[in-house]
N, C-alpha and C positions, 0 to 999 in steps of 0.2 A: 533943659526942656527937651530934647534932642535926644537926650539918652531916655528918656522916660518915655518919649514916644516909641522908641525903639522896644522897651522892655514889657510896656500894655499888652503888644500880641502875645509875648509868651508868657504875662501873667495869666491874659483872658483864655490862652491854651490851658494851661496849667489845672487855671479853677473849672472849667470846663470837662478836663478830667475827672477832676474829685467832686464832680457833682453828679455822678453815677452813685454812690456810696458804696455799700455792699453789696455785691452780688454772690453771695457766696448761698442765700438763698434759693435762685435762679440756677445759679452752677451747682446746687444738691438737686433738686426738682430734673434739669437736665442728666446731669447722672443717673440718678435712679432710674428714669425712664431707660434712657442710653441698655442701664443694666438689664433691667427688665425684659425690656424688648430682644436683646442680644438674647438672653437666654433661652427664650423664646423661640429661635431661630436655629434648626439646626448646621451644625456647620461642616457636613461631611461632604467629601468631596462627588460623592456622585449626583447628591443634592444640588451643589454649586451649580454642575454642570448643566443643570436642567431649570436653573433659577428662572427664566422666563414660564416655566410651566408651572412651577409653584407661586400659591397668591402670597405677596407679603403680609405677613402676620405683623398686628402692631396690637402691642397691650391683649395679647392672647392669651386665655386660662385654661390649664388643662382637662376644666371640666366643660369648656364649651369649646370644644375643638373641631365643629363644624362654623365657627366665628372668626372671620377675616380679623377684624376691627372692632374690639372688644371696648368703646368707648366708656363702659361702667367699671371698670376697675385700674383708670387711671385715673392722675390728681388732676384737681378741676383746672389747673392754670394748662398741663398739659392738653386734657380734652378740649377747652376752649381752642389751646394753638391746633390742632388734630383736625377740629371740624370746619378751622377756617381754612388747613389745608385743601382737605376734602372738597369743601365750593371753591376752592380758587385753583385746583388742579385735579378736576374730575376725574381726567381721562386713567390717570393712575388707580383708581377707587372703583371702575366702571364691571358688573359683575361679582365683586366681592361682597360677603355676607359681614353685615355692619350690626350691631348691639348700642342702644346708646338708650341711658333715664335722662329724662326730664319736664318739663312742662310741655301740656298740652296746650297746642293753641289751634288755631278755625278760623276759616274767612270762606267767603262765597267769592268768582269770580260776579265782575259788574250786570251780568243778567239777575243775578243768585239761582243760577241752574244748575252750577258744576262746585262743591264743596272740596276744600283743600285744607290739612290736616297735618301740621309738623308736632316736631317735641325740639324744643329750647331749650338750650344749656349753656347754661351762665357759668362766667368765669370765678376765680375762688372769692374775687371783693364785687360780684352780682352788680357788675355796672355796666356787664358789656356780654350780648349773648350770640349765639348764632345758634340756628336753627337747620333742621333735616325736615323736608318733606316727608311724610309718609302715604302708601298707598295700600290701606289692608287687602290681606287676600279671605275674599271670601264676599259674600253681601251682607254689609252694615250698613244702617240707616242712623243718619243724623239726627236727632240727638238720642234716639235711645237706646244704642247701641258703643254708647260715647262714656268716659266720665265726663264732670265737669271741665271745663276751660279754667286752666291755670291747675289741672293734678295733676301728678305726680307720675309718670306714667315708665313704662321702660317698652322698646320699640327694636325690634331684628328684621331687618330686608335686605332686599338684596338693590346694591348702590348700584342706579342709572344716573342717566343726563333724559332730557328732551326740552324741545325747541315747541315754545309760545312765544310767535311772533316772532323780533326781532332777536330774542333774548333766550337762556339755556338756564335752565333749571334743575337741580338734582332732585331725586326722590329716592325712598326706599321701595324698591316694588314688594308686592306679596309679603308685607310688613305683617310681623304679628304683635297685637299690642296687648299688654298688661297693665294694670293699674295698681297703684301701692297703695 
């Protein structure tokens, strides 16, 4: 009895390991990005030098090379982890020229005097989203200036933070919005 009590933790360790299963999914998804990005990235030393002046480039295409954060030509598991970066560590993102498709959504603040307008991008099994504020430039009016809620939309601004109340919120400013 004694010896079996002894041996439960490093069974329950054991099975506890092998119940990750494969990750060799996750570790291609992380490579390719890995790859990608690096590419992306030039790595000459006068660049180095100056690395706080240059924005970091993530998921950048050489045809939109005024785009920080090129959120549409990454895989959706990566985009998901990307933009929950982005709300959870603003200050890195703040000023950079952001790209991202997804769902259109709308709400009114509780007067309904002040409209506010993100695009939503779900992860690759659509069970779990996060969302980017946006703020167009230009005068639109709700709704007809809009597509519907829940289209398809693709959205470029420029990433802030600002402070409602107690709480900090990201936006794209001077957003431009397109619809598919």
């Amino acid at each position: 009895m004694k010896a079996i009590k002894k041996l439960l933790p490093a069974v329950l360790a054991l099975t506890l390991l092998t119940a990750c299963g494969d990750t060799s999914k996750v570790d291609s998804l992380i490579s390719r990005s890995e790859n990608s990005s690096s590419a992306d990235v030039s790595s000459s030393s006068s660049e180095a030098s100056s690395e706080a002046e240059q924005p970091q480039r993530v998921g950048t295409d050489a045809a939109n090379g005024d785009i920080d954060v090129d959120l549409t030509i990454l895989d959706s598991n990566i985009v998901y982890a990307q933009v929950f970066d982005m709300v959870n560590n603003p200050d890195n993102y703040r000023g950079k020229r952001v790209k991202a498709t997804g769902t259109l959504a709308h709400t009114t603040d509780t007067a309904g005097t002040k409209d506010y307008f993100a695009v939503f991008i779900a992860d690759a099994s659509a069970c779990c989203q996060q969302g980017l504020e946006f703020e167009r430039a230009g005068d639109f009016k709700y709704p007809d200036d809009y597509p519907e809620i829940d289209s398809e939309i693709t959205v470029t601004g420029e990433f802030d933070t600002y402070m409602e109340g107690d709480y900090q919120y990201c936006v794209l400013r001077n957003a431009e919005m397109t619809a598919k």
